[in-house]
N, C-alpha and C positions, 0 to 999 in steps of 0.2 A: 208833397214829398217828391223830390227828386232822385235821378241816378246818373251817375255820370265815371264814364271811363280814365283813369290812370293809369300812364304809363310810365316807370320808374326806368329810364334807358339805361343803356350801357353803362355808360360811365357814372353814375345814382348807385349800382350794384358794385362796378369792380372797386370806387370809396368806398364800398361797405355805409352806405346814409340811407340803405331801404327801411330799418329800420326809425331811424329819427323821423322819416318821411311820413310814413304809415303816423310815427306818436301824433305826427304835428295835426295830421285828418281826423285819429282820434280824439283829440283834446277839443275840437270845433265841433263835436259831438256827431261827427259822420259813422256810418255803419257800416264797413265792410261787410259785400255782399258776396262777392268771388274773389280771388287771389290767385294768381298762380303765376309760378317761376319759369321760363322759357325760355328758346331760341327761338323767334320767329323766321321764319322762312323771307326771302326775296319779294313772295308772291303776295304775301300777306301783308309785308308794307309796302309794297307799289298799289296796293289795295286798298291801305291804309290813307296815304295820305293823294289828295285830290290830281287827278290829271285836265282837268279842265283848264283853257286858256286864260280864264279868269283868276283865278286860285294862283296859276303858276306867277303869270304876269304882277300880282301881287306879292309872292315873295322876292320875285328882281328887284320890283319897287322897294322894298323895306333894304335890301341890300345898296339900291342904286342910293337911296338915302342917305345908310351909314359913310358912302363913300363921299358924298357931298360936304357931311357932316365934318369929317377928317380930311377933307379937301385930296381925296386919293383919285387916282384916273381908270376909271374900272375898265377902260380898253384896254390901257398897260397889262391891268392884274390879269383878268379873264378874258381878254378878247373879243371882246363885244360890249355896249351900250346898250343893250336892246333889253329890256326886262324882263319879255319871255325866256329869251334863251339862256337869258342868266337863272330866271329861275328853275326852268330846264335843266343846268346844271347842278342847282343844289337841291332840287329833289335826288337826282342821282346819287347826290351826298349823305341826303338822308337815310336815301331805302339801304345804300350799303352798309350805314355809319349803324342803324336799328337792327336790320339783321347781325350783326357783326358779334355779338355776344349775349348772356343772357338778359334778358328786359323782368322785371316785374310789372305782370298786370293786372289791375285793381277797378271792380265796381263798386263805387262809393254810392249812400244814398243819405240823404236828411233834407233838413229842411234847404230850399234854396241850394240844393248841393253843386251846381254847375257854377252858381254864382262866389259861392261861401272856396272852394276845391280855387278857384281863377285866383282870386284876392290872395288865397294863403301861397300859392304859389309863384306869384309876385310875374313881373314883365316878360315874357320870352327872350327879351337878350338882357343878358345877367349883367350887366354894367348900368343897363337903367333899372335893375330891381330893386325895390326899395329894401331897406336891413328889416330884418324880422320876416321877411317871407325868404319860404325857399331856397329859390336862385339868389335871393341878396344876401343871404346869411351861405352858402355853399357853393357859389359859380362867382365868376369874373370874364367869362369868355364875352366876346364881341365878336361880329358880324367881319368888320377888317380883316383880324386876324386868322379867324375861321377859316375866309374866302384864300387869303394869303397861303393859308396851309392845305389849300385847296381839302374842305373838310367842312358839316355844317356846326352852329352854334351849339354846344354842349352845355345846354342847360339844364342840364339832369331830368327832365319831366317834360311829360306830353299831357296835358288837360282838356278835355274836349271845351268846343269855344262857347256852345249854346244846347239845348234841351234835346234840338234834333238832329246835332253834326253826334251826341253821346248816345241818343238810341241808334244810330246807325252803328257808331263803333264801337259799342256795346256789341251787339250781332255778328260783326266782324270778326272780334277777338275769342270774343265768349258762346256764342251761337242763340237763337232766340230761346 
């Protein structure tokens, strides 16, 4: 058995889908272990998600991607090609976009739960989620337009990626 952290953002709360969200865990036979409704603070998501040059450097990349993809000129949009400092910028995006209102946060547990929690919540950017998970049935946002609106992807939901990035942010959020 597994456990693994969910996080219902902003925008999953002010559509009012924390509900649908929660049925869709409970029907895959997940256990909710803790729950609770919140503001988190600045500190807690600059906490939250990774500062390391690797981490960052790969979210530029997923961005420098969509741009290639859409044939768009990411100097034009942000001012720079570099994939650190892009991703640089959209963590900035994130920590303000997560604090910014309230979040539900949820320890799920069953079988395979990090793995079973991934699949039901479908792609990170909601344009390639497939229908019947999550983000494909309730997001459309894209990485372009995000960046455009100088703003991260609003994909309603944070899932932790593997066993040990969810006991870490397990501890984080919830305390050991």
């Amino acid at each position: 058995m597994e456990r693994t952290l969910v996080l219902i953002k902003p925008e999953g709360v002010k559509r009012k889908f924390v509900g649908r969200i929660i049925s869709r865990f409970e029907d895959a036979n997940l256990t909710i272990e803790k729950m609770k409704l919140m503001v988190a603070s600045r500190e807690l998501v600059e906490k939250h998600y990774p500062s390391d040059r690797e981490w960052t450097t790969l979210v530029g990349n997923k961005t420098l991607d969509t741009y290639k993809q859409f044939g768009i000129d990411p100097v034009s949009e942000l001012g720079t090609s570099d994939a650190y400092e892009i991703g640089k910028t959209v963590k900035g995006w994130l920590v303000e976009y997560i604090s910014s209102g309230p979040i539900v946060a949820l320890v799920l547990s069953g079988n395979h739960a990090v793995d079973v929690v991934r699949k039901l919540v479908g792609s990170t950017i909601p344009i390639n989620a497939q229908p019947g998970t999550i983000r494909g049935d309730y997001s459309v946002d894209s990485p372009d337009l995000a960046n455009k609106e100088k703003r991260p992807v609003q994909n309603l939901i944070h899932a932790s990626g593997n066993v040990k990035e969810a006991e870490t942010e397990i501890a984080l959020w919830f305390g050991h």
